[in-house]
C-alpha positions in Angstrom: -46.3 -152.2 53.2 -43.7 -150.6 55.2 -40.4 -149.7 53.2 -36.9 -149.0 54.8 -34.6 -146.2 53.7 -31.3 -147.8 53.5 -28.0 -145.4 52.2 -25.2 -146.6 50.2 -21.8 -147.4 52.1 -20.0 -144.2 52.1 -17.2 -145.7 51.3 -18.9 -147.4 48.1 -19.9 -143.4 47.5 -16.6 -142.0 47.8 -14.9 -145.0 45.5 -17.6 -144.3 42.7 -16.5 -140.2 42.9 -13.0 -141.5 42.2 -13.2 -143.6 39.2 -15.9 -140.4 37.1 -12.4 -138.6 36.5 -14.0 -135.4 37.0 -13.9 -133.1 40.0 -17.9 -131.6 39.1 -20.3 -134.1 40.5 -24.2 -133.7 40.7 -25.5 -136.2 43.6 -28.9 -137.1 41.7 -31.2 -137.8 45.4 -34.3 -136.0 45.8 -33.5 -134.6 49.5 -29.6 -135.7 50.0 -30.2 -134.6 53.8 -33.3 -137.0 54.0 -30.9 -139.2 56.5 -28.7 -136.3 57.9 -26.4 -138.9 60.7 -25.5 -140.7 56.7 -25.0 -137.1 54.8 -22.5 -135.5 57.8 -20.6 -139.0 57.9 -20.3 -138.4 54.0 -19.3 -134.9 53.7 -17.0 -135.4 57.0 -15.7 -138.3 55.1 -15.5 -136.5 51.6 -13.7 -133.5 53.2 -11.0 -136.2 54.9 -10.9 -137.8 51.2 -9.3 -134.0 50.0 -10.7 -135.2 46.8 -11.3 -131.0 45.9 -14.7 -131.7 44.4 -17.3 -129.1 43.1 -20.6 -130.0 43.8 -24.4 -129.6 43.0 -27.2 -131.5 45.0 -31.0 -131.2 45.9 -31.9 -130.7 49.9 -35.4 -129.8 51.4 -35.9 -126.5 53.2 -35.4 -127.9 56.5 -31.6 -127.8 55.9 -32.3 -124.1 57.8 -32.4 -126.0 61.0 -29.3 -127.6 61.0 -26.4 -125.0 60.0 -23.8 -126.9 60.8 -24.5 -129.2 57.9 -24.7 -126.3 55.7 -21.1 -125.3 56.3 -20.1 -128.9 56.0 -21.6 -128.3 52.9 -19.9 -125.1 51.7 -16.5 -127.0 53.0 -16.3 -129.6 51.2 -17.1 -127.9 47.7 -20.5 -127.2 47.2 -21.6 -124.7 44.5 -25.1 -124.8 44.8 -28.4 -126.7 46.1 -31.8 -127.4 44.4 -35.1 -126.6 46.6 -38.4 -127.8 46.2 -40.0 -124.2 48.1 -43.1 -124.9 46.0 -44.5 -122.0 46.4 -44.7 -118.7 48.3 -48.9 -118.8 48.8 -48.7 -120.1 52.3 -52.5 -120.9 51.7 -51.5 -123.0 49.2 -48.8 -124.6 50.7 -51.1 -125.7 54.2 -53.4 -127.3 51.7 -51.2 -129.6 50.3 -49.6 -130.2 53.7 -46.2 -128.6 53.3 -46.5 -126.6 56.6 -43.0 -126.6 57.5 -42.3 -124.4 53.8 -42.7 -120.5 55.3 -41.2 -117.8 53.6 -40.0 -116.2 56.6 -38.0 -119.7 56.5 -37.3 -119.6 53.1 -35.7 -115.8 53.1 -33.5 -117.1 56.2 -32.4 -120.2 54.5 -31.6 -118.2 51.1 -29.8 -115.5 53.3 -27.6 -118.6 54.9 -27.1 -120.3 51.6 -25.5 -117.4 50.2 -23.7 -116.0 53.3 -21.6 -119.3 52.3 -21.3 -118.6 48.6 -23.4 -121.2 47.5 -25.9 -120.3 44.9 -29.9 -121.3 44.8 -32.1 -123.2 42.3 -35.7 -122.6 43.7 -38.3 -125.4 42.3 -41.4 -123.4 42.6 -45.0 -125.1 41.5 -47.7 -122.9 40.0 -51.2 -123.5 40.0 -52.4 -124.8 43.4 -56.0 -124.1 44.6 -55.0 -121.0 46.2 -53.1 -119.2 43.6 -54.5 -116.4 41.3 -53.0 -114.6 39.0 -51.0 -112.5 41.7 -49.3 -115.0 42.5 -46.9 -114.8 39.2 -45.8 -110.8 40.1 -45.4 -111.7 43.7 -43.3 -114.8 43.0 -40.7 -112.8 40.5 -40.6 -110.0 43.2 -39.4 -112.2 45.8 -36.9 -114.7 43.8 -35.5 -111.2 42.6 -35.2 -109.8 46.0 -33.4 -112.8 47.6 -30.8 -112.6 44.3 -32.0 -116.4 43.9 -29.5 -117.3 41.3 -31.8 -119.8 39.3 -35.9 -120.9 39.4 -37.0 -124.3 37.5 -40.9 -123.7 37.8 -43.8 -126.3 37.5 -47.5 -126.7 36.7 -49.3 -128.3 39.0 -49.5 -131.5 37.4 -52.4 -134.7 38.9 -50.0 -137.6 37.8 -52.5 -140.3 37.0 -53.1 -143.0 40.1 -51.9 -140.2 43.2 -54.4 -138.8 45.3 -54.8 -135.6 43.4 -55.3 -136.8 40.6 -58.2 -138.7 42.0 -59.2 -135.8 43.6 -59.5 -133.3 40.5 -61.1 -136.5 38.9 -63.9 -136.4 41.0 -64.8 -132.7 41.2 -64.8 -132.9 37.1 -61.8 -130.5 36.9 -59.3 -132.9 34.6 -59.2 -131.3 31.2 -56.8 -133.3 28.9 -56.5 -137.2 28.9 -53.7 -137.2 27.1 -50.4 -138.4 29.3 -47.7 -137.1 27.2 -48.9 -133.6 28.3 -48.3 -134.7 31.9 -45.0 -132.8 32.1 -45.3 -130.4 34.7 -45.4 -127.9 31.3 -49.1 -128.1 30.3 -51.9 -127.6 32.3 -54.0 -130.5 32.1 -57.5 -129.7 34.5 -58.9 -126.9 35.4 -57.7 -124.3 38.1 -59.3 -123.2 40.9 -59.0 -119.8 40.6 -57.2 -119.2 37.2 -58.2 -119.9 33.5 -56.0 -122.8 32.0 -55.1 -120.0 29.6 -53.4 -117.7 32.5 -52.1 -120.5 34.3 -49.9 -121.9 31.2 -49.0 -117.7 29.9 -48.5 -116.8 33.8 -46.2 -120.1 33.7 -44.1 -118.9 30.2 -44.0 -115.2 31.7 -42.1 -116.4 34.6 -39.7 -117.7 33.0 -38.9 -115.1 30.3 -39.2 -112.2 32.8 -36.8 -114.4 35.1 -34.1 -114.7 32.7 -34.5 -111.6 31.3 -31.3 -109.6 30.8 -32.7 -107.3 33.4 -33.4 -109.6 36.2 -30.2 -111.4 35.2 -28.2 -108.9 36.0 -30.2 -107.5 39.2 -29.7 -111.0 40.8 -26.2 -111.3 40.4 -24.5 -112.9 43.0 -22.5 -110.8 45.8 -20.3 -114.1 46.3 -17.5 -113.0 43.4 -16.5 -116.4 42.8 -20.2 -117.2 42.0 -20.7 -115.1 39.0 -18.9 -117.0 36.3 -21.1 -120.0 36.5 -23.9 -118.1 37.3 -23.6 -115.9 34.1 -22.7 -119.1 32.0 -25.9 -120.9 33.4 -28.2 -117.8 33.2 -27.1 -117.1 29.5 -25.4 -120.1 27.9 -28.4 -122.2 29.2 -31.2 -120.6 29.8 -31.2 -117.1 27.8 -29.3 -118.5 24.7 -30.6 -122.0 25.3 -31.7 -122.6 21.7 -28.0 -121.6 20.5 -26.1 -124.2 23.3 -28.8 -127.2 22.0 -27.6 -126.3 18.4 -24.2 -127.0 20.0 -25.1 -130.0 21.1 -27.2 -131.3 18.0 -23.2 -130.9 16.5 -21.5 -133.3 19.1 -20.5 -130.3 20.6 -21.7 -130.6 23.4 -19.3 -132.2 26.1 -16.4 -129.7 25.1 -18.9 -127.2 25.9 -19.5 -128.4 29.3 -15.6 -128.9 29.8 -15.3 -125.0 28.9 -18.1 -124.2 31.2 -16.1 -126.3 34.1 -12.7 -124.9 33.9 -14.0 -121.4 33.8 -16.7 -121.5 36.2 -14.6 -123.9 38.5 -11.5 -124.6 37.2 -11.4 -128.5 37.4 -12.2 -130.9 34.5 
């Protein structure tokens, strides 16, 4: 069964942003240049609306090819963009059919994000057939020379019913039959060339080396107006994380994000 992508009037779009009372807005849309004639007529119409927003969304690496978007982007109030770059084994990637994901593109696209003062959030996937345990030093290397600003990483994760989880079914490699471990946080079958063991420690390494004070600090943004939220996410959330959910446990929690707003952004 064929399904048709159909957008939401812009105009239904733009009415919605008015009525949230904030100027912050996260568009939740897994690629929000997956239809890129409907995303220019919405920023071009979100940049006539002079509503002043701030804004986060998720876009897929091919955004490199169309620049023009990009500084609609950055125009209209865009802080920074979520992409799914999966990984930087380009072995990997050609198995799992992501042949358009190169890091040569992925080091341009960075380079133009930030030339506009946006900031980065790289979703990176660990595990595929063709990673070893290289793949974790070589991955930290590169987010820390492209200053990526912040990384939400993944275990490859066979989501019962999909292909690869048929897949790893069949060549006896699923390891754990228990779905509440199917979070993208627990390495439930076997790796091809890692121990579940090194994939789940090369995993929690990434991240603690990541948001280490160190590498904090050595990716710090060149774009000056940047560094605020960047320092607020990369400490308040992630480094201090346990402290800010204690915050929230309180009720806390929505002043918190207010503070985080005007400071970073200076909007409620």
């Amino acid at each position: 069964m064929d399904y048709a992508i159909v957008n939401r009037p812009v105009a239904d779009v733009l009415a919605e942003i008015r009525t949230l009372g904030t100027r912050h807005v996260m568009f939740i849309d897994d690629n929000l240049i997956g239809n890129r004639d409907w995303t220019w007529d919405f920023l071009t119409a979100l940049r006539d609306a002079d509503l002043h927003l701030k804004w986060n969304g998720a876009v897929s690496v091919d955004l490199v090819q169309d620049l023009r978007l990009l500084d609609l982007m950055a125009e209209t109030g865009c802080n920074s963009l979520f992409i799914g770059f999966e990984s930087i084994n380009e072995k990997a990637l050609a198995e799992v059919g992501k042949r358009q994901n190169q890091v040569d593109t992925y080091n341009r696209l960075i380079a133009e994000i930030h030339r506009r003062g946006i900031m980065v959030n790289a979703s990176l996937v660990f595990g595929l057939d063709h990673d070893d345990a290289s793949m974790f030093r070589a991955t930290m290397d590169w987010l820390v020379e492209n200053k990526v600003e912040t990384m939400t990483g993944h275990i490859m994760t066979p989501y019962p019913g999909t292909v690869l989880y048929h897949r790893l079914l069949a060549q006896g490699r699923i390891i754990d039959w228990d779905y509440s471990h199917y979070n993208t946080a627990n390495v439930v079958y076997r790796p091809m060339l890692l121990s579940p063991e090194e994939l789940r420690e090369g995993y929690l390494w990434m991240y603690k080396e990541f948001y280490s004070f160190r590498n904090i600090f050595r990716r710090m943004p060149d774009s000056r107006r940047q560094r605020v939220p960047y320092l607020l996410f990369n400490l308040a959330y992630r480094k201090f994380g346990k402290a800010t959910a204690v915050l929230a446990r309180i009720g806390l929690l929505g002043w918190l994000g207010r503070v985080a707003r005007h400071l970073s952004y200076h909007v409620e």
